[in-house]
C-alpha positions in Angstrom: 81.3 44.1 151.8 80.1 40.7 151.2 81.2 41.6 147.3 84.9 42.7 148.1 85.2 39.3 150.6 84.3 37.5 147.6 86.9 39.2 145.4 89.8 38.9 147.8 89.2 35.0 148.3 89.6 35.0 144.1 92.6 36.8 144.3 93.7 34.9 147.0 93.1 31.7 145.0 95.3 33.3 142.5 98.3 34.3 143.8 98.7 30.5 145.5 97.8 28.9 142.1 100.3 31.5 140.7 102.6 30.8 143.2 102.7 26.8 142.3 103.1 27.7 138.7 106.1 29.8 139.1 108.9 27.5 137.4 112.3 28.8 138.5 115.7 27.6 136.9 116.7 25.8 140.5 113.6 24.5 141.2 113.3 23.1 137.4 117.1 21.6 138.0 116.1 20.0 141.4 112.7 18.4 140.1 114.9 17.9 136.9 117.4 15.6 139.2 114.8 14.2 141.7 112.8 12.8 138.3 116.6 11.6 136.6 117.4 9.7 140.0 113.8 7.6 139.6 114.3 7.0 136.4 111.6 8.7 135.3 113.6 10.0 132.1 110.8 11.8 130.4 109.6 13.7 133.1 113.6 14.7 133.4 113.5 15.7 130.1 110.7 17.6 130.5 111.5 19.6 133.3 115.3 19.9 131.9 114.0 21.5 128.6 112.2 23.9 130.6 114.7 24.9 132.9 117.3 25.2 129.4 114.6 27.7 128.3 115.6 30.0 130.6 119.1 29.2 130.8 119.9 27.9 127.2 123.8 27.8 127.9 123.7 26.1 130.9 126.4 23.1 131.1 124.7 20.6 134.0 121.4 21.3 132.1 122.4 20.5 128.8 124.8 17.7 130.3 121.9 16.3 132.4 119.2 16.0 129.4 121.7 14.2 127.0 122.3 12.1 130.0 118.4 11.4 130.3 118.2 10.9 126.3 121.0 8.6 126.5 119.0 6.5 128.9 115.9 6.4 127.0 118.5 5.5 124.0 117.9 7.9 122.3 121.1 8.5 120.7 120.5 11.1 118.1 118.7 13.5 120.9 121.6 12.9 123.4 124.4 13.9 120.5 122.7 17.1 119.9 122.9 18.2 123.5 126.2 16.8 124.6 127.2 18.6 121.0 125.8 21.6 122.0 127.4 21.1 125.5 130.9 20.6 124.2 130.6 23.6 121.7 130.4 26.0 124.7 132.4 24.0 127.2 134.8 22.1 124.9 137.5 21.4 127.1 135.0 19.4 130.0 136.2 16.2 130.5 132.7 14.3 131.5 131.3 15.9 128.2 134.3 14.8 126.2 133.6 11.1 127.6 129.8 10.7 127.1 131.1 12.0 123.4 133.4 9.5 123.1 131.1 6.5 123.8 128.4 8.0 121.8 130.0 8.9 118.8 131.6 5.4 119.0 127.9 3.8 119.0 126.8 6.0 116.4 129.8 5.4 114.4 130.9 9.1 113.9 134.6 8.1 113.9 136.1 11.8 113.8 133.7 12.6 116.2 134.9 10.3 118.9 138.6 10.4 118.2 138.7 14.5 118.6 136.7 13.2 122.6 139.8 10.7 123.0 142.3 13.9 121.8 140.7 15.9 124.2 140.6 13.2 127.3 144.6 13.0 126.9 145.0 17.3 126.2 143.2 17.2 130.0 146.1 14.5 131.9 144.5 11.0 130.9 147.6 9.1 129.6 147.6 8.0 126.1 148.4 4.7 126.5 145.3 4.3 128.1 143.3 5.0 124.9 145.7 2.5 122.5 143.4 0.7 121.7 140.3 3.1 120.4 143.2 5.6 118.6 144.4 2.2 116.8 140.8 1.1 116.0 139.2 4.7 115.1 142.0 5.7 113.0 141.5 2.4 111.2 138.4 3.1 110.4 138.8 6.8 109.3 141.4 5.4 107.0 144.4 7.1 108.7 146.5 3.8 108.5 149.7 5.1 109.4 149.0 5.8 112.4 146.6 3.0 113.1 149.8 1.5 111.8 151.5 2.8 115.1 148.8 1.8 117.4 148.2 -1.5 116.8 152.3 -2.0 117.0 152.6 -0.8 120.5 149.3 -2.9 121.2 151.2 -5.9 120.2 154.5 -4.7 121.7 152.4 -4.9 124.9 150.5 -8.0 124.4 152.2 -10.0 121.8 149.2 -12.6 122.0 146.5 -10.8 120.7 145.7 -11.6 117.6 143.4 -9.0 116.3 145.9 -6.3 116.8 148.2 -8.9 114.2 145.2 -8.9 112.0 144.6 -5.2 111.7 147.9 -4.4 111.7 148.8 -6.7 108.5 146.0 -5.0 107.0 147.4 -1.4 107.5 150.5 -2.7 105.4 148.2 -4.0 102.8 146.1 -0.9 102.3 149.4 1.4 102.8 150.4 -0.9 99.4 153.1 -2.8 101.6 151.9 -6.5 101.1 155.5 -7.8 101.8 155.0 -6.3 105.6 151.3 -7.6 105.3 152.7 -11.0 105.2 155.7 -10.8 107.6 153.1 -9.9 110.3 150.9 -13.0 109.5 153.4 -15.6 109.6 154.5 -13.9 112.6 150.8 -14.4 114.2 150.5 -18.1 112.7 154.5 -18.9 114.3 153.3 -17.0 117.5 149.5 -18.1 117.4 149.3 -20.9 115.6 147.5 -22.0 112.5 144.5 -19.9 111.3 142.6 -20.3 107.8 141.7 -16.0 107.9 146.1 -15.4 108.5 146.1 -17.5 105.6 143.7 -16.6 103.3 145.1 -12.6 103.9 148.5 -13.8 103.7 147.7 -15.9 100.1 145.6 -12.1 99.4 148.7 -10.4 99.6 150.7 -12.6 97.3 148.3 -12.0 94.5 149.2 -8.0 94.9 152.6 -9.3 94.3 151.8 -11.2 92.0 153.5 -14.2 93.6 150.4 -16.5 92.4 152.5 -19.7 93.1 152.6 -18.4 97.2 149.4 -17.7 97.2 148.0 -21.1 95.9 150.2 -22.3 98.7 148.1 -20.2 101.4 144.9 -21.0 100.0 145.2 -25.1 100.0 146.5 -24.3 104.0 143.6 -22.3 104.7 141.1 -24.8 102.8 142.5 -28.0 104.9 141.1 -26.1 107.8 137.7 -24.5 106.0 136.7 -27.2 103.0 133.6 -26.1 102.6 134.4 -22.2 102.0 133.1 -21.8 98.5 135.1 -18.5 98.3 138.5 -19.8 99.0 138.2 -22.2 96.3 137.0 -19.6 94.0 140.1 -18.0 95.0 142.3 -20.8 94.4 141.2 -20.9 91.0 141.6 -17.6 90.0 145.3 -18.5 91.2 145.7 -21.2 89.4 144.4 -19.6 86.4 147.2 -17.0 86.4 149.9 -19.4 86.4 151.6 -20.7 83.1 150.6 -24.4 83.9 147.9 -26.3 81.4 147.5 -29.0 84.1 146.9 -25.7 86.8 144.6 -24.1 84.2 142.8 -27.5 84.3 142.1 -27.7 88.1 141.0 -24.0 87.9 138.6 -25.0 85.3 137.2 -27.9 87.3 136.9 -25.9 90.3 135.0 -23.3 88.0 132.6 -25.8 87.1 132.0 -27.3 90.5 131.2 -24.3 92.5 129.3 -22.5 89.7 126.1 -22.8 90.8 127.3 -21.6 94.2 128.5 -18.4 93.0 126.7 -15.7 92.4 126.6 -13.9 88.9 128.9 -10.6 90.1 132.1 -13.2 90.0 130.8 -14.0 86.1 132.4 -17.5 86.5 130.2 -18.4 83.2 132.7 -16.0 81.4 135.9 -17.7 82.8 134.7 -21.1 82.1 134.4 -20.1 78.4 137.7 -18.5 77.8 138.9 -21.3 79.6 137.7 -23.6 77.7 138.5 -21.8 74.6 142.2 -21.4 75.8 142.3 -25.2 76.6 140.9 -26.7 73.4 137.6 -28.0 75.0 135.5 -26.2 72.6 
């Protein structure tokens, strides 16, 4: 008797430490949230993964541990489940716009422009988004309709001057340096004088060929930026493209001044010499 008393406090013992080992999906999602709202992120993650075992298609779960990831910043682990998340619900709106802020941290362009596309498919209104579908499609190298973008941007606020700047460059790398340059003296009349506006707008001469405008822009932008070895280096190589012997001459002194500035990619060593040659100094 004493035996069998002995044997049903064991299985006594058992079935309660069972019973506090049983791991249910909604008590995994509850501990899950309790551990997410004390920041205990880890633990979240812990007890999220879990619960994702036994429901691996679940959209709170899978939304909830990228969340957690995200918090530890971990970037790389929340992308895989927000992902995963979007790849069985891909029209949910929070998903899409935890995506879109990721992807734009990480630097997955595509990525973040087909969360924006999504946002606006689900009632968001486009314009609201102007500025990330000018800036991604820039940098995806869609520049026609970054083109479109940044207009409207500037259409709206006419003072902004990046939107200027990364529209002028559009029309350059659409091969439309003529535009390029309307839209910076349009930024310098509205903005007022800026060494970058005119180093870009003396940059886009050159493509024309116009080398007499562009060593125009460059002496602007030095007057504000003397010291910039590069637009110097530029206004040389200007000057050495026009049929002037006296140019030639300054774009040989300016050679020789900076050389030791420059760094051996430009080969200014090279230009001196042909210079040199081409003026009779050797």
């Amino acid at each position: 008797m004493r035996r069998l008393s002995i044997f049903l406090i064991f299985a006594g013992l058992a079935a309660i430490i069972g019973c506090g080992e049983t791991e249910d999906f909604d008590s995994l999602a509850k501990d899950g949230l309790a551990a997410y709202h004390k920041d205990d992120y880890n633990k979240a993650i812990h007890l999220y993964g879990k619960a994702l075992h036994l429901k691996p298609s679940d959209r709170d779960i899978l939304y909830n541990i990228g969340s957690a990831f995200l918090k530890l910043d971990l970037l790389d682990s929340a992308l895989v489940y927000f992902h995963r998340a979007d790849i069985l619900y891909p029209a949910d709106y929070a998903i899409n716009k935890e995506l879109f802020r990721l992807c734009t941290l990480t630097e997955d362009y595509e990525c973040a422009l087909s969360a924006v596309r999504m946002m606006i498919a689900n009632g968001d209104s486009e314009e609201m988004f102007w500025i990330p579908l000018a800036d991604l499609h820039f940098f995806i190298g869609n520049f026609k309709l970054a083109k479109k973008y940044y207009q409207q941007l500037i259409d709206k606020d006419p003072r902004e001057g990046r939107y200027r700047w990364n529209l002028s460059e559009c029309f350059s790398r659409l091969n439309k340096p003529d535009e390029a340059i309307r839209v910076l003296k349009e930024a310098v009349a509205l903005l007022g004088p800026n060494p970058v506006a005119y180093s870009q707008i003396a940059v886009n001469h050159i493509t024309l060929e116009e080398f007499d405008q562009a060593e125009i822009y460059f002496r602007k932008a030095i007057e504000f930026d003397p010291q910039n070895v590069s637009l110097w280096i530029n206004l040389a190589h200007t000057l050495n493209e026009q049929n002037s012997r006296e140019k030639k001459e300054e774009a040989l002194a300016i050679y020789k001044l900076y050389y030791i500035d420059t760094p051996e990619m430009f080969k200014l060593d090279s230009l001196i010499k042909v210079l040199e040659v081409e003026l009779g100094q050797k």
